[in-house]
C-alpha positions in Angstrom: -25.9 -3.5 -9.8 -28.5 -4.5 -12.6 -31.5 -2.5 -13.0 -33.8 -5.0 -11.2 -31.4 -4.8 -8.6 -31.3 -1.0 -8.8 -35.2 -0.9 -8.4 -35.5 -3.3 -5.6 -33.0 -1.2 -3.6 -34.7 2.4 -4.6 -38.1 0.3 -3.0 -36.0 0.0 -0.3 -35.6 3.1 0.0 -38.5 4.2 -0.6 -40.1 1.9 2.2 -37.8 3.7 4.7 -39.3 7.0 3.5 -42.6 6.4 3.8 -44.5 9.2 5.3 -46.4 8.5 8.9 -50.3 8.3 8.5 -52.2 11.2 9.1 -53.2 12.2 12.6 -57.5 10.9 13.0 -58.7 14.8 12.7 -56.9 14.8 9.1 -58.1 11.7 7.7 -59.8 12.0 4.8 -63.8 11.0 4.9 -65.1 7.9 3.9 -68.2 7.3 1.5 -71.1 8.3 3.5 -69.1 10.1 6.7 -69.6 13.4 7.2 -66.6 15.8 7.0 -66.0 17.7 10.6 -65.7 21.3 10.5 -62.1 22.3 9.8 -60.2 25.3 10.6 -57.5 27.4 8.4 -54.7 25.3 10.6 -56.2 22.1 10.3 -56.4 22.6 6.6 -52.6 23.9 6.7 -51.4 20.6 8.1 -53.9 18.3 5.8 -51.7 20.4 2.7 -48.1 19.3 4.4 -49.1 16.1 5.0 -49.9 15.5 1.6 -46.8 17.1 0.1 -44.7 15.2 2.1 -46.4 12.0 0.9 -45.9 13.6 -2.7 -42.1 14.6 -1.9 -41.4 10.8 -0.9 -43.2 9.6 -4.0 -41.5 11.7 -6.3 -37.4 10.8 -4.2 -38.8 7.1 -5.6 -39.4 7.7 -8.8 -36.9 9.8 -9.2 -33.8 7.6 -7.7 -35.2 4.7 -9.3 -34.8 6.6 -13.1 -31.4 7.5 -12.0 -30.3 4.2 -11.1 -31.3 3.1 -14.4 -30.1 6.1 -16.6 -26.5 5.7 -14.9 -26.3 2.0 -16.1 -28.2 3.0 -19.7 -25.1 5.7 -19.4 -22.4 3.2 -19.4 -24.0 0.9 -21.6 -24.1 3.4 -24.5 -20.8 4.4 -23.5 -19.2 1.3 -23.8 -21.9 0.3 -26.8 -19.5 -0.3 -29.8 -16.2 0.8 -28.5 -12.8 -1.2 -28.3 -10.9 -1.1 -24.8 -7.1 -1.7 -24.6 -5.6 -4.2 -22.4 -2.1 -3.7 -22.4 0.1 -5.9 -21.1 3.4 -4.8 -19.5 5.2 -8.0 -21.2 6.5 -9.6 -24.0 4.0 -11.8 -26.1 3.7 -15.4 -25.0 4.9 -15.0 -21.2 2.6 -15.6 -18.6 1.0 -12.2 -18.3 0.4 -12.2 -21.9 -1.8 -15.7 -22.0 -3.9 -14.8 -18.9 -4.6 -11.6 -20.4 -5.6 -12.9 -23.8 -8.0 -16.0 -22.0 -9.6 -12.8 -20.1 -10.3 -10.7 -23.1 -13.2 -12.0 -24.6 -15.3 -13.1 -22.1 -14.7 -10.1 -20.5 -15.9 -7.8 -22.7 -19.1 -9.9 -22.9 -19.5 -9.2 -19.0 -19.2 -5.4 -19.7 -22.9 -3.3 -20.3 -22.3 -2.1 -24.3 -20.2 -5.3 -24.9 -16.8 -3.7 -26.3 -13.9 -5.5 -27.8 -11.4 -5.7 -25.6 -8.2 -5.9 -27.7 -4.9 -7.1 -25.9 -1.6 -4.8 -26.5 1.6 -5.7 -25.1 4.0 -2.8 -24.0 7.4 -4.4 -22.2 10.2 -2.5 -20.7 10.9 -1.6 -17.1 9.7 -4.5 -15.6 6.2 -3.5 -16.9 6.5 0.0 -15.0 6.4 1.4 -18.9 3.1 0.5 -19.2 2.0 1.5 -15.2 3.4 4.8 -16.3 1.0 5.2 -19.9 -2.1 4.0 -18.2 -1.1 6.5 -15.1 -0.4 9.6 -17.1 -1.0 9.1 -21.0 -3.9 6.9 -21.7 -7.7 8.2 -21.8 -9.3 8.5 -18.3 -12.7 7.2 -19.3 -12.3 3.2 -18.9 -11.3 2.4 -22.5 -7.8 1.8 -21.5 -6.5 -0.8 -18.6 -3.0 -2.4 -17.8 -1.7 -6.2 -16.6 1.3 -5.0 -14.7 3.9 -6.9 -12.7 3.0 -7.3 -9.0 6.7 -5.4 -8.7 5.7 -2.3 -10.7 3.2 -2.0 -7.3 5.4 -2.2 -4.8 8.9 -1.0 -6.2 7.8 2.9 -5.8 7.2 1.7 -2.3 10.5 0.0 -1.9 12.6 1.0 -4.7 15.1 3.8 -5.5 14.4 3.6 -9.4 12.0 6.8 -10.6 8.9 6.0 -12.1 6.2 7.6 -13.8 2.7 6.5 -11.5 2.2 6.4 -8.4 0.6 3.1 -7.9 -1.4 4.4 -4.4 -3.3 6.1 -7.0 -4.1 3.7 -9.9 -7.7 2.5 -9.8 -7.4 -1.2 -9.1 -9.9 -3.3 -11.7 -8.6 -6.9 -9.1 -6.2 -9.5 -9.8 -6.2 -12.9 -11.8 -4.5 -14.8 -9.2 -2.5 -14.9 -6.4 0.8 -16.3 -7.6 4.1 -18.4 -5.8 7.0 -17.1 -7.1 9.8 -19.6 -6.9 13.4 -19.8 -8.1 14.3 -22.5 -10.3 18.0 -24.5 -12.3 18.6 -26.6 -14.7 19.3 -29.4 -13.1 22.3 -29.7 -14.5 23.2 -26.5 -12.8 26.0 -26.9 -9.9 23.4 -25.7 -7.4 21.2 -28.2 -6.7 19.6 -27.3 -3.2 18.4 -24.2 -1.5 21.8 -24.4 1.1 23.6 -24.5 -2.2 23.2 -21.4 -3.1 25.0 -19.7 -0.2 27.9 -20.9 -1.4 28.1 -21.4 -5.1 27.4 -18.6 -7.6 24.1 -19.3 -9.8 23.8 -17.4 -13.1 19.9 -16.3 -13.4 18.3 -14.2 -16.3 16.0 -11.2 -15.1 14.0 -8.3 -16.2 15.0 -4.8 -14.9 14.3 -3.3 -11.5 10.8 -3.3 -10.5 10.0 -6.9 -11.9 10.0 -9.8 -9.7 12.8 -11.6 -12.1 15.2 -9.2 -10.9 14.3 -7.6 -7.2 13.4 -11.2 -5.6 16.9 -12.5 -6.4 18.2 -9.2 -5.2 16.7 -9.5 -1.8 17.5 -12.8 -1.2 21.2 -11.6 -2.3 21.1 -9.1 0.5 19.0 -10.2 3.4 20.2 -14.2 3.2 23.2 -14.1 1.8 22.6 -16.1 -1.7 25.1 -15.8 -4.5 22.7 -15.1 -7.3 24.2 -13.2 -10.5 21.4 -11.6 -12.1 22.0 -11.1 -15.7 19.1 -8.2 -16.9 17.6 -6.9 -19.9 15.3 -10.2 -20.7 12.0 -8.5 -22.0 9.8 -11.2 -20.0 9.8 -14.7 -18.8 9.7 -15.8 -22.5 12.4 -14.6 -23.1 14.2 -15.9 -19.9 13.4 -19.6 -21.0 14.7 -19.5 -24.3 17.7 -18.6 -22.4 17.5 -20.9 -20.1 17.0 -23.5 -22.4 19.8 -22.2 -24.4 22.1 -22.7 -21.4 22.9 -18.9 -21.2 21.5 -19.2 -17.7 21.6 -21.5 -15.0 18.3 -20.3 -13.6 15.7 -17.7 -12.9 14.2 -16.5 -9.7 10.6 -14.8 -9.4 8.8 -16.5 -12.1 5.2 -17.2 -10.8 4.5 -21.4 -10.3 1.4 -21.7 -12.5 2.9 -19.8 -15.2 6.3 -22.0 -15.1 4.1 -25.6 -14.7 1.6 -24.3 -17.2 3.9 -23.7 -20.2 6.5 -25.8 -19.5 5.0 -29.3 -18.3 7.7 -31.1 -20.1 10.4 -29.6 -17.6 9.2 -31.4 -14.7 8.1 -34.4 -16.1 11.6 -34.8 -17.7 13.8 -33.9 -14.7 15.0 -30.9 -16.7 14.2 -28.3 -13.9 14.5 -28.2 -10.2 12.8 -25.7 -8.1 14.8 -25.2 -4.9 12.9 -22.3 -3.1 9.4 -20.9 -2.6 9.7 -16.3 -2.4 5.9 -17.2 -0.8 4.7 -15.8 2.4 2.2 -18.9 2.7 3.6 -21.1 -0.4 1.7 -23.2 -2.9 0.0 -27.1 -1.6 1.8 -28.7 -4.5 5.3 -27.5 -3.8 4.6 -27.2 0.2 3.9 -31.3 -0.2 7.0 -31.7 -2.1 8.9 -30.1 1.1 10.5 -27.2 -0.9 11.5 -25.0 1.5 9.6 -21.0 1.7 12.3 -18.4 2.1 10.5 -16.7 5.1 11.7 -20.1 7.1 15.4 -19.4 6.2 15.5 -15.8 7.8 17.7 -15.9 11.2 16.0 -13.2 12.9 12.4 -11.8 12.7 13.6 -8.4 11.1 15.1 -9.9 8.0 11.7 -12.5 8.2 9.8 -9.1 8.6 11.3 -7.6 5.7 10.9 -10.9 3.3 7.5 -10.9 4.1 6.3 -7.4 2.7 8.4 -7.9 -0.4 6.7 -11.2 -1.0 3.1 -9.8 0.2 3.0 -8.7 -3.9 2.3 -12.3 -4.2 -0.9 -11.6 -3.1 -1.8 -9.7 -6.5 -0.2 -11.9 -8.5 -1.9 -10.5 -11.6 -2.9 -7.4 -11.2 -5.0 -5.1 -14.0 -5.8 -1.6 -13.4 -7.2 1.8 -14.6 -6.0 5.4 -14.4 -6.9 7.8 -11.5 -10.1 9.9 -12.6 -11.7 7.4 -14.5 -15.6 7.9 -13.8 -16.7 5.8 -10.9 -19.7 3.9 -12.4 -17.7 3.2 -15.1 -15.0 1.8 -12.3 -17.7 -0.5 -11.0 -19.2 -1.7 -14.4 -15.5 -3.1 -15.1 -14.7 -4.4 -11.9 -18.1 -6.6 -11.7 -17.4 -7.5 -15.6 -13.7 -8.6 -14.4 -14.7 -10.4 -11.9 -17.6 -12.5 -13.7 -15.2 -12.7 -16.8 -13.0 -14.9 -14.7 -15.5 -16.9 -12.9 -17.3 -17.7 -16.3 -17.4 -21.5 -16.7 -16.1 -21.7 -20.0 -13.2 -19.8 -18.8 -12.5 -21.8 -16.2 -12.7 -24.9 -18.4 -10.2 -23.4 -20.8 -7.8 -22.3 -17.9 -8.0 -25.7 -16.8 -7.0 -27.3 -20.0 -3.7 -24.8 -20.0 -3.2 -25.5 -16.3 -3.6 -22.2 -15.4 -4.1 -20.9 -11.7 -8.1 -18.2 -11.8 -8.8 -17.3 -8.7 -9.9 -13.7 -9.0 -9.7 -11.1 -6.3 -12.0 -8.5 -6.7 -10.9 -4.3 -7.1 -12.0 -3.2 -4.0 -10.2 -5.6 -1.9 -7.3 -5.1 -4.1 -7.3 -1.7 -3.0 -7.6 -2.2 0.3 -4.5 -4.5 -0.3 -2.4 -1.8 -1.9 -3.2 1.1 0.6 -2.5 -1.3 3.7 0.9 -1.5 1.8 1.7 1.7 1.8 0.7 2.2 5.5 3.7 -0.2 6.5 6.2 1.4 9.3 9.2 3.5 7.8 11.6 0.9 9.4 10.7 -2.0 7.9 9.9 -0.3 4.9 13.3 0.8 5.0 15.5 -2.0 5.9 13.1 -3.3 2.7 14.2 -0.3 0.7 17.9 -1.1 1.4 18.0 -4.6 0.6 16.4 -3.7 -3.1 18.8 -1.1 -3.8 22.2 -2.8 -3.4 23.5 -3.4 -7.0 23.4 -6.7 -7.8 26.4 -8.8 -8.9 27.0 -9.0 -12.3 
């Protein structure tokens, strides 16, 4: 709230405040009225009346100075500082560019205007850096994370140990909401979704916890697809050089607008074929072009059920948070800057020009996101849990 904003709502309160006029026996006199008589109790009540009027003016003034001296607070907090973004990714992968076209603008949007400097810390499917902004960085809103949606939901659903409890991570709001889909070369043997029940597809990954490696995973163990998921690919960089190398066939849980944005050339050239959406609602382009959603291949409602809280992490495609304690109207400063960081107009035109996807979802809805998450029932969580922890083939 800006301070104009701040002193409009302290008049606000102030109107509701307001003390009641003065009973006609304590009014005071007008120029040339005489003054009744008045005794020790009407004087006593004349004294409370006015204190109260004093009381209400002084809640006011008071409120409305504290409004402003907790934004001039964070202000010269922030004033001259640097705030680390790191990124839980290799440089040049999809987390990593949306994170450096968010950086500058953003710090403009922030009161003190810091530099926001972007820091890239892969391993663990980005649960590395979940875990330092968790339990090692500063608590005081100089330090934020761009974590993989999985590194949300794999505590949830996962039987790998991590080091944060993501319940608990102060949620700054998301970039997008992203598609994931699974993709070949199209000169891969598989060439259609039914393919892939029956012939084995080679497909680089991550580690547990990022989408590259627990999407193909599930589909593994709930629809019966013959992925074999080679890890230890740092991010999706990484997964394309090999990909393009031909030491893969393929890769499954690589978000749409990332793939389309730096890799144009794959489509226009026939060089890629995606042959499933890992979407709850899908993406208009690819929902046009009639590739399928996994959801619609389930053949019962439990195994839909369970496909559909794995991919609800699609609805934070890009998610950015803080650590738990971090001072709440330093929380609120960075969640409004976030948000008007990604809706600034130069922004946008710049996203545009790299074809990438900025629609922002603000922190506290993100919140509300991740805590209905973890209020799913145990069943489906577990027939969840069981389908990510099956070892994949290899």
């Amino acid at each position: 709230m800006g301070r104009s904003a701040a002193h409009g709502a302290h008049r606000s309160v102030g109107a509701e405040l307001t003390a009641a006029p003065p009973p006609e026996n304590l009014a005071t006199p007008g120029e040339g009225v005489t003054a009744p008589a008045r005794d020790s109790g009407t004087v006593s009540m004349l004294i409370a009346y006015r204190l109260q009027r004093f009381a209400v003016a002084a809640i006011c003034l008071f409120g409305a100075i504290g409004g402003a001296a907790a934004e001039d607070s964070v202000e010269s907090f922030f004033k001259g500082k640097q705030i680390a973004m790191i990124v839980g990714s290799s440089p040049g992968g999809g987390y990593d560019t949306y994170a450096r076209l968010l950086a500058r603008p953003f710090g403009n949007r922030i009161p003190g205007k810091p530099t926001v400097v972007v820091q890239n810390m892969s391993g663990a499917g980005s649960n590395r850096a979940a875990g330092y902004v968790y339990s090692v960085a500063p608590k005081d809103g100089t330090t934020m994370a761009a974590i993989f949606p999985g590194a949300v939901i794999l505590p949830l659903l996962g039987d790998v140990k991590v080091q944060h409890d993501p319940s608990k991570l102060i949620y700054l709001g998301s970039a997008n909401s992203d598609v994931y889909v699974c993709y070949v070369r199209t000169d891969a043997p598989v060439k259609t979704y039914k393919d892939m029940l029956s012939k084995e597809l080679i497909v680089g990954a991550s580690n547990p916890g990022a989408t590259t490696y627990d999407l193909p995973l599930l589909l593994n163990n709930v629809l019966g697809t013959k992925f074999r998921i080679v890890t230890g690919y740092p991010g999706s960089r990484e997964i394309t050089i090999a990909l393009e190398r031909g030491e893969v066939q393929g890769a499954c849980g690589i978000g749409w607008t990332g793939i389309e944005a730096l890799h144009p050339d794959w489509f226009r050239d026939d060089k890629i074929r995606v042959l499933v959406q890992l979407s709850n609602k899908g993406h208009a382009d690819l929902n046009k072009r009639g590739v399928p959603r996994a959801a619609e291949l389930a053949h019962n409602d439990d195994e839909r059920r369970v496909i559909e809280l794995v991919f609800s992490q699609g609805l934070f495609g890009r998610p950015y948070v803080l650590p738990p304690g971090t001072p709440a109207d330093r929380v609120a400063a960075l969640r409004r800057g976030f948000v008007e960081a990604l809706n600034d107009k130069d922004l946008r035109s710049e996203a545009d020009k790299m074809h990438l996807d900025v629609d922002p979802i603000a922190g506290d809805e993100l919140q509300k996101i991740v805590s209905d998450l973890y209020a799913t029932p145990k069943p489906i969580v577990e027939r969840a849990r069981q389908a990510l922890s099956a070892r994949p083939k290899q």
